[in-house]
Every structure is written in structure tokens, then in C-alpha cells.
N, C-alpha and C positions, 0 to 999 in steps of 0.2 A: 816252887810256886805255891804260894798262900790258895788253899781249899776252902775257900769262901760257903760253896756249893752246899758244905755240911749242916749251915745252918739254915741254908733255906728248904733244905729236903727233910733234916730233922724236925722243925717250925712247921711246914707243909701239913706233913703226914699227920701234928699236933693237931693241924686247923682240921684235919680232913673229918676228926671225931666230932667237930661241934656243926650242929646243921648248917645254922649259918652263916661260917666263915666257909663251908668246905667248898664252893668254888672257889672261894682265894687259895684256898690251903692247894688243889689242884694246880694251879697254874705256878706256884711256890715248886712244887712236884714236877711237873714237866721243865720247870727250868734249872731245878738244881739237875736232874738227869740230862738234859740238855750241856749244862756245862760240865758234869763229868764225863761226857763222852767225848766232849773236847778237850779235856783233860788227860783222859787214859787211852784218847786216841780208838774209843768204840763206836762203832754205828749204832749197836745195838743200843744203845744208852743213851743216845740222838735221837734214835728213833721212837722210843718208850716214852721220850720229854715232847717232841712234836704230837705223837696222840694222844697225851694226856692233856694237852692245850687245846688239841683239837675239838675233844670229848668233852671240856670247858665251855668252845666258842656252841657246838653243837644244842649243850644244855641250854645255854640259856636265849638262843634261836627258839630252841623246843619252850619254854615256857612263857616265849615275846609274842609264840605265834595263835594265843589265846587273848591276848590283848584287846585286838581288836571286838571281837565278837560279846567281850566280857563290857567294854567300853558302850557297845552298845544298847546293850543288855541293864544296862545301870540308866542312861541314859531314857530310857523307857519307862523306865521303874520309876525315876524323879519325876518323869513329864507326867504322872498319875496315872499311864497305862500301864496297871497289872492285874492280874500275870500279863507280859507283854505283847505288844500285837506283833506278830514275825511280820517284818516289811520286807520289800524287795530286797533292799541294801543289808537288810539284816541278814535273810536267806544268804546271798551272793557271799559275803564277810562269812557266814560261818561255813559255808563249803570251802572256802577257800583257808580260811585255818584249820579246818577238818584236816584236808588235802596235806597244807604243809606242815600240818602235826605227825601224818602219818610216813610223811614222807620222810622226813628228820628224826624221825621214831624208830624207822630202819637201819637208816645208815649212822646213827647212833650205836645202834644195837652193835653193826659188823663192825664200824670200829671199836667199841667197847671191846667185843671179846678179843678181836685184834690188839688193841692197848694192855688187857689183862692177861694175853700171852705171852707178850716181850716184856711186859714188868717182873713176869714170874721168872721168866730165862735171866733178864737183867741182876735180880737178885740174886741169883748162883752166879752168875757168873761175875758181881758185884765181889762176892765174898769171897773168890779166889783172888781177884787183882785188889785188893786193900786188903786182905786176907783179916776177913772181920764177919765174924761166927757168925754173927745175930743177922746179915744179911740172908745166910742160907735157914735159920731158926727161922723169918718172916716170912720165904717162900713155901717152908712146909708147911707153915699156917694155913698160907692162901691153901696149898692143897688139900689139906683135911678139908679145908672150910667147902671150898668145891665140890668132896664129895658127899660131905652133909648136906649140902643143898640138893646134889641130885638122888639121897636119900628121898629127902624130905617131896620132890617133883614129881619122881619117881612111882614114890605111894601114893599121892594127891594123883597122876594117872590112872593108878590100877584102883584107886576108890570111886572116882568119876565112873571111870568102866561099869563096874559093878555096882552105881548108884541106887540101883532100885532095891539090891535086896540089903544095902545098909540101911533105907527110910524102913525096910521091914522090925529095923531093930534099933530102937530106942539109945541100948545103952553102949551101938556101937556109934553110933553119932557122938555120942561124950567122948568116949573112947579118941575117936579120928580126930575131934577138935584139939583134946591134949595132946593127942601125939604129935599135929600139926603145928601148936603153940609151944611145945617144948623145942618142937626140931626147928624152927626158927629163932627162938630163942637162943638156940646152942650155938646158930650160924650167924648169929648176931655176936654174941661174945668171941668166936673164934675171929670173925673180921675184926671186932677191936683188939684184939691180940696180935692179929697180926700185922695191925697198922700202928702199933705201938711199936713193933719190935722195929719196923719201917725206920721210925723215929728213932729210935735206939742206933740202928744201923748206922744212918747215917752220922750221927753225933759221933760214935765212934772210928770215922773214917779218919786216917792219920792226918794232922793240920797241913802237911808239907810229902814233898814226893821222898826228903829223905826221912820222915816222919818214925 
């Protein structure tokens, strides 16, 4: 059986680095692990393609549901009232995309981290059944990168905390903004590392089962 799947999960995870392919490159992603689970006979691998489509349909509900309120908001602006008068329909429209921003904003969120669970299990468990390194190289990524972020969360709580006596000092405000801009920084290059090696991975998957 021809592994078609490799090029869409390699291509994918390519689109996922560029802003604005990376919802195509996403749903590229959910459906090549998708067909590898129907391939290798995994749920797991079924199931990491279905909420990565999900986390796809989800975004872009989450960014539809400003539309409205922004539509009429412009609309105001052309007709010569600015700043705009809040009318009834205006109020009503931006509670209601408040509402289902926040609502979509959540359940986002639980599937997210649910999706970046079973991707990371997926990938070890990817590299044993194609027995292809660079699957489990991409999942250590994601881990590092994980814990650089909850460095970096971490410290941004315990500075918050402590707010008042850093305004006392000057050159610890410098201090936190670089540490803050580095350690994103870092977790910015570790996600494109590990979404390369994504791609890596997958290109590397054997063409054929007797491959």
C-alpha cells in the first residue's frame, strides 16, 4: 500500500511555519495522521487527525465570530459617525460575539491541549511502528519546548506576585523584559525545530508497508 499520507503530513507541518497557510497546513496534518491510523491500524493516530481538524474548524469560528461587531463598527465609521455611536443592534452583536469568543476560546483551549497530547504520544509511538528516529527527535522538541514555556509562565507569575517591589527597581524591569524576550524567543525556535523535524518525519516514513 502506496503511503501517500507522507506527503501530506511532511507539506503540512511545512505550511504550519508560514502564518498564512498554517490553517491549511493544519488540516494537511490532521489528515495525513488520519490516514496513518488507517493505515497502521491506530486510534491513536485517528484520533490526533480528527482534533487537529477540529482545532482547524474551531479557529477559524473563533476569528468569524468578530465579524459581526467589526462589520458594524466600520459601518458607523463610513456613515460619519465617529468615534461611533453604540446602537442597540451594536451593543446586542458585540455581546453576542463577546459571548461566543469566549465560549470558543475554551473549548479551544481543552481541545488544544487534548490535540498536543496525543500528537506528542503519536510521535513516539509514530517512530516505533515506521521505526523513523526523527519522529521521536520531534516529540523531545515539543518537550523541551513545553518546559521552556512553563519556565518562562512560571517566572512571569512569580514577577506579577511580586510586582510592586520590581516598579521599586528600575533596572530589574530591564532585566524581566529580556529574560521574558529571550525565553520566548527560545520557545519560538524550539517550536520551529520541532515542527521541522515534523516534516522530516514524516517524509521519511517508508513509501510502502514492505518499504
Amino acid at each position: 500500500m502506496a503511503r501517500s499520507y507522507r506527503w501530506l503530513g511532511g507539506i503540512g507541518y511545512i505550511l504550519l511555519l508560514i502564518p498564512f497557510t498554517s490553517i491549511i497546513g493544519l488540516i494537511l496534518v490532521g489528515i495525513a495522521w488520519m490516514m496513518a491510523g488507517r493505515d497502521v491500524k491506530q486510534g491513536i493516530f485517528k484520533a490526533t487527525g480528527i482534533l487537529s481538524i477540529t482545532i482547524t474548524i474551531l479557529t477559524i469560528i473563533l476569528m468569524a465570530s468578530w465579524l459581526p461587531m467589526i462589520g458594524s463598527l466600520l459601518t458607523s465609521m463610513l456613515s460619519g459617525r465617529y468615534p461611533p455611536i453604540p446602537s442597540p443592534r451594536l451593543l446586542q452583536e458585540s455581546l453576542w460575539a463577546i459571548g461566543l469568543f469566549l465560549t470558543v476560546a475554551v473549548i479551544l483551549t481543552i481541545v488544544g491541549i487534548a490535540g498536543g497530547v496525543l500528537e506528542l504520544v503519536s510521535h513516539f509511538r509514530a517512530a516505533k511502528i515506521y521505526s523513523v528516529k526523527w519522529f521521536r527527535r520531534a516529540g523531545w522538541m515539543r518537550i523541551i519546548t513545553i518546559i521552556a514555556l512553563a519556565i518562562v509562565v512560571g517566572s512571569l507569575t512569580s514577577s506579577i506576585i511580586s510586582f510592586r517591589t520590581i516598579l521599586l527597581q528600575p533596572s530589574g524591569i530591564l532585566n524581566l523584559i529580556g529574560f521574558y524576550t529571550l525565553g520566548l524567543a527560545i520557545s519560538m525556535i524550539l517550536t520551529i525545530v520541532s515542527l521541522v523535524f515534523s516534516a522530516i518525519s514524516f517524509f521519511m516514513i517508508p513509501a510502502s508497508e514492505a518499504g
